[in-house]
C-alpha positions as CSV (number, residue, x, y, z in Angstrom):
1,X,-18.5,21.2,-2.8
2,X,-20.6,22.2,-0.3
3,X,-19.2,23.2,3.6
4,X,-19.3,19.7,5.2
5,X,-21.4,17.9,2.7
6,X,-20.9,14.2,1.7
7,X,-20.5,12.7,-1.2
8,X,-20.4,8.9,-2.2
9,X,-19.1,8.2,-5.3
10,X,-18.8,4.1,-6.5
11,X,-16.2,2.8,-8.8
12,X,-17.4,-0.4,-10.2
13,X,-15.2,-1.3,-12.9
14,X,-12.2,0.3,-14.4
15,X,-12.7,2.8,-18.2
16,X,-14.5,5.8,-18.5
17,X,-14.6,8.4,-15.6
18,X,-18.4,9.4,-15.0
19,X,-19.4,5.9,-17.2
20,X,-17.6,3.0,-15.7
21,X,-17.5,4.8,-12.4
22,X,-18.8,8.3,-10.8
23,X,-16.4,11.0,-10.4
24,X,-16.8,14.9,-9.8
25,X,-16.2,17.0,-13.0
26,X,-15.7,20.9,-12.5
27,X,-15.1,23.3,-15.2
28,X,-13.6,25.8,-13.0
29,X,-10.9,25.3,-9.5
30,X,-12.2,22.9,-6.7
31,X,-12.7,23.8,-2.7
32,X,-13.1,20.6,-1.1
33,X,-14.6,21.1,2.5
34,X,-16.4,17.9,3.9
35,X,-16.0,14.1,2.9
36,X,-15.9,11.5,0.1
37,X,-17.0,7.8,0.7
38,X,-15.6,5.7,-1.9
39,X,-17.3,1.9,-2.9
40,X,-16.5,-0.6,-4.5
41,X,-19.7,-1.6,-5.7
42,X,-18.8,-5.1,-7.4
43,X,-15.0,-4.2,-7.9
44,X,-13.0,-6.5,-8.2
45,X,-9.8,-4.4,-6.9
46,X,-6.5,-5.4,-8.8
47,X,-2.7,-3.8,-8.5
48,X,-2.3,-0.9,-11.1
49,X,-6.1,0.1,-11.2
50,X,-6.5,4.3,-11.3
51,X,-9.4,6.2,-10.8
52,X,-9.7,9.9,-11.8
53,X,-12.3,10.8,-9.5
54,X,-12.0,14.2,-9.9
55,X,-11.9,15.8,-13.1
56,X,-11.2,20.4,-12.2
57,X,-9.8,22.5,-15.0
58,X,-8.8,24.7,-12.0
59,X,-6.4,23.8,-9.0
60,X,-7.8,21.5,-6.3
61,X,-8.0,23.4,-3.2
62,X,-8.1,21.0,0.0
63,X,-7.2,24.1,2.8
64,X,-10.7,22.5,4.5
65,X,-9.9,18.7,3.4
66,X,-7.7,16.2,4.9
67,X,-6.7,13.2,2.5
68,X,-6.2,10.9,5.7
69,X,-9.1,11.6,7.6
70,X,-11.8,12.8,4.8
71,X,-11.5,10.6,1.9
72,X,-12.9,7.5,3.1
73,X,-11.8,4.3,1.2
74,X,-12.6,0.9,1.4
75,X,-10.6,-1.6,2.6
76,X,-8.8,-3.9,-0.2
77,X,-7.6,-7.1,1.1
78,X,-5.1,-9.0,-0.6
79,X,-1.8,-6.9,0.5
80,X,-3.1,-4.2,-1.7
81,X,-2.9,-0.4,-0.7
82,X,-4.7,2.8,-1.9
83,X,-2.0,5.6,-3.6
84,X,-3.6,9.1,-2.7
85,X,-0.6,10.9,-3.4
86,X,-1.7,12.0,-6.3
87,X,-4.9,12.8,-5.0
88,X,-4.4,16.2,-4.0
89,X,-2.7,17.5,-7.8
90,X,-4.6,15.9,-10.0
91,X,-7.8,14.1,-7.9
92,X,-6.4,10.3,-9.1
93,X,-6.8,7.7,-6.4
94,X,-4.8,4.1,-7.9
95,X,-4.2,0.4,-6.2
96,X,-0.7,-0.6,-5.6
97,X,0.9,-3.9,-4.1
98,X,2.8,-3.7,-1.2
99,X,4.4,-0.4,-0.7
100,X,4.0,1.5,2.6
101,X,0.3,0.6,3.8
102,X,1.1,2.7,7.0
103,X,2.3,6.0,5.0
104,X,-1.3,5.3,3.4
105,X,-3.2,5.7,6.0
106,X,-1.7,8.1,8.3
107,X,-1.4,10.9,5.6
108,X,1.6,11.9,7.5
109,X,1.1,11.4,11.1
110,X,4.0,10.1,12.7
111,X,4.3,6.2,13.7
112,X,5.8,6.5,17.2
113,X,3.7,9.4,18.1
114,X,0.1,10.6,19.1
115,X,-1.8,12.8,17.2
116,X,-5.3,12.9,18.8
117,X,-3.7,12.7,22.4
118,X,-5.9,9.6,23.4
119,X,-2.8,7.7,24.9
120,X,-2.3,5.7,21.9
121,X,0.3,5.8,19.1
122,X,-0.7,6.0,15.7
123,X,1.4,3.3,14.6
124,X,-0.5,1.1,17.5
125,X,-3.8,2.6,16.6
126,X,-3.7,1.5,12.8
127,X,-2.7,-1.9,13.5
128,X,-5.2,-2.2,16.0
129,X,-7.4,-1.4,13.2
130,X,-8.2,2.4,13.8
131,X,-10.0,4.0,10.7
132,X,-7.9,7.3,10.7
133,X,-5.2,9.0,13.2
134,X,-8.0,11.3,14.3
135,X,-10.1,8.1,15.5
136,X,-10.0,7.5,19.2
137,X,-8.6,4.0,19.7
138,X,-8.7,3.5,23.1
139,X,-11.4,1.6,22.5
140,X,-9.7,-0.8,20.5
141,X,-6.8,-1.5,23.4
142,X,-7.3,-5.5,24.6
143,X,-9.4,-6.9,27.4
144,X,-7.4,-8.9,29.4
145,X,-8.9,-11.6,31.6
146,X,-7.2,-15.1,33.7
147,X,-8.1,-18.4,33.4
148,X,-6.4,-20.9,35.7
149,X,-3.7,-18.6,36.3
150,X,-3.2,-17.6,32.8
151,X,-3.2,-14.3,31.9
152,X,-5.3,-13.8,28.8
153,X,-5.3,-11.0,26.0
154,X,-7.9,-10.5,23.8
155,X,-8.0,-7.8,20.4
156,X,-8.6,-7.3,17.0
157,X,-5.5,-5.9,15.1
158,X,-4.2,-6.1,11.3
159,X,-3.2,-9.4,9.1
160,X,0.3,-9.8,8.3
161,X,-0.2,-9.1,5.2
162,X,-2.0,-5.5,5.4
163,X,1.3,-4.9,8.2
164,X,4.1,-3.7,5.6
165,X,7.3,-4.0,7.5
166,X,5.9,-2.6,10.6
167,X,5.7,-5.6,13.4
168,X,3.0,-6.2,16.0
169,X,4.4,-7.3,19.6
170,X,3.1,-9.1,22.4
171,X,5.5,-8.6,25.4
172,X,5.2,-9.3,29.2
173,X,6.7,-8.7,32.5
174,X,6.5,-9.9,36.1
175,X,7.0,-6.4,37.4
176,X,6.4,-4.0,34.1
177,X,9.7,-4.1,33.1
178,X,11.4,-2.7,36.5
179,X,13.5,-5.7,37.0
180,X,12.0,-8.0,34.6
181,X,12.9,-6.5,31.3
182,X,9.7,-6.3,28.8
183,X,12.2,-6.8,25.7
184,X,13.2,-10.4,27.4
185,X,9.8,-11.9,26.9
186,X,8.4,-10.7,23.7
187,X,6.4,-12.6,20.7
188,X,5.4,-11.2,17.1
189,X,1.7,-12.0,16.5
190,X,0.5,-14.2,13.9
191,X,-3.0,-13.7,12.3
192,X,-3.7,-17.3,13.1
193,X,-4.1,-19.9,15.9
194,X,-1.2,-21.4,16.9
195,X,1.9,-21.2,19.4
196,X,4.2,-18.2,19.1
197,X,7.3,-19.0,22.2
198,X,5.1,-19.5,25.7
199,X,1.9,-17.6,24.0
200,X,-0.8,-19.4,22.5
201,X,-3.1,-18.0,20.5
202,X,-6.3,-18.6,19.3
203,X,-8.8,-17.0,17.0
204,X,-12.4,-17.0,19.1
205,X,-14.5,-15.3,16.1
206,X,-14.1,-14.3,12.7
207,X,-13.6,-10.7,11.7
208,X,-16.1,-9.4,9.3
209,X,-13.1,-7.1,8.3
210,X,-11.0,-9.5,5.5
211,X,-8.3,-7.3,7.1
212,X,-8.6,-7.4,10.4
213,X,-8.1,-10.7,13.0
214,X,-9.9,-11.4,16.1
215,X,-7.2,-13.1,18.5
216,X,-6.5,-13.9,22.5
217,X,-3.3,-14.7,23.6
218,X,-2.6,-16.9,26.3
219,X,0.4,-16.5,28.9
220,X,0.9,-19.2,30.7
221,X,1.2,-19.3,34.8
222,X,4.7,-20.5,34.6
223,X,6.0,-17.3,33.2
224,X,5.2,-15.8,36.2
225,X,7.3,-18.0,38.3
226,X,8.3,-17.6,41.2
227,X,5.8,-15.3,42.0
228,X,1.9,-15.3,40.5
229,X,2.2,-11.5,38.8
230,X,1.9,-10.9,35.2
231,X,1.5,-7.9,33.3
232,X,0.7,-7.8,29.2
233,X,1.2,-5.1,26.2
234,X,1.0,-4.9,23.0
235,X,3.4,-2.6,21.0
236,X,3.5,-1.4,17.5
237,X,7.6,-1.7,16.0
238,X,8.0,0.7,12.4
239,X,10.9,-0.9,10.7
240,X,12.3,0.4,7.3
């Protein structure tokens, strides 16, 4: 493979490597340096699907080549996850249900921590829909407005269901937690309209992303009582 180059490679249906669906076949070792951009092409994805897209009679050498970062996958839907772990041995790529969807897609970057040093974790960053932990996501952080007192938060973040174990919280403070503990006024959000504790929230457009959720949540002016402050976060919880 070529220094940087990109390759696309389509799986449309399940059988014969290089028939059914492209693959790379090398009669001799592999140096990946660059990317791969998987389709689906028609694919109808499905738990227990694998796909040997790379077929080397030599070791796979991946010193220039990040799984995480530079094979690109599409998104599944469905709670269904994409196993790379095998990737790197033996070039297989399969669909599994459930498992770890975080472990997936940080290739090893650490939930509670910040790899790229834009000031948000990569446990945040993926459920705020981040393609990679390289990706800056401050970007994705939420737009907050106030209507009638209210404060409002608005973001695009994960489904339940592509979440794993790992929660999504909304929490808020009259004074950022000084006095008026963050922890005491917290709400896990839904991937649908509806009433969470005080929050309300509502879905304003829909996501192109099956995976992904537009929502705005909506604090009422009470909370702030007695005063008129309110402050808002969202924070990404990894549980086992």
């Amino acid at each position: 493979m070529a220094p940087t180059s990109t390759i696309a490679l389509q799986l449309a249906a399940t059988g014969t490597r290089g028939v059914d669906y492209d693959a790379i076949t090398v009669s001799d070792s592999l140096a990946l340096d660059g990317t791969i951009t998987v389709s689906l092409n028609g694919l109808t994805p499905a738990n227990g699907q694998s796909f040997d897209i790379i077929d080397s009679t030599g070791p796979i050498d991946v010193t220039n080549f990040t799984v995480a970062t530079d094979l690109i996958l599409p998104a599944l839907g469905g709670g269904l996850v994409w196993d790379t772990s095998a990737f790197v041995s033996t070039g297989v790529v399969s669909i599994s249900a459930g498992g770890d969807p975080y472990a997936t897609w940080a290739g090893g970057a650490v939930f509670d921590e910040d790899d790229n040093n834009d000031g948000v974790d990569n446990g945040l960053a993926w459920m705020l829909g981040a393609g990679s932990p390289a990706e800056i996501a401050t970007g994705r952080l939420p737009a907050v407005t106030q209507t009638g007192g209210n404060l409002e938060i608005s973001f695009t973040c994960l489904k339940v269901a592509g979440r794993g174990t790992s929660v999504l919280k909304l929490q808020y403070s009259k004074d950022l937690g000084i006095t008026d503990a963050w922890a005491g006024h917290e709400v896990t959000v839904p991937d649908a309209a509806g009433m969470v504790g005080s929050v309300t929230f509502t879905v304003p457009t829909v996501n192109g992303d099956p995976d992904l959720v537009d929502l705005k949540a909506s604090i009422p002016a009470s909370e702030a009582a007695p005063g008129t402050t309110l402050f808002g976060r969202l924070m990404g919880v990894k549980q086992p």
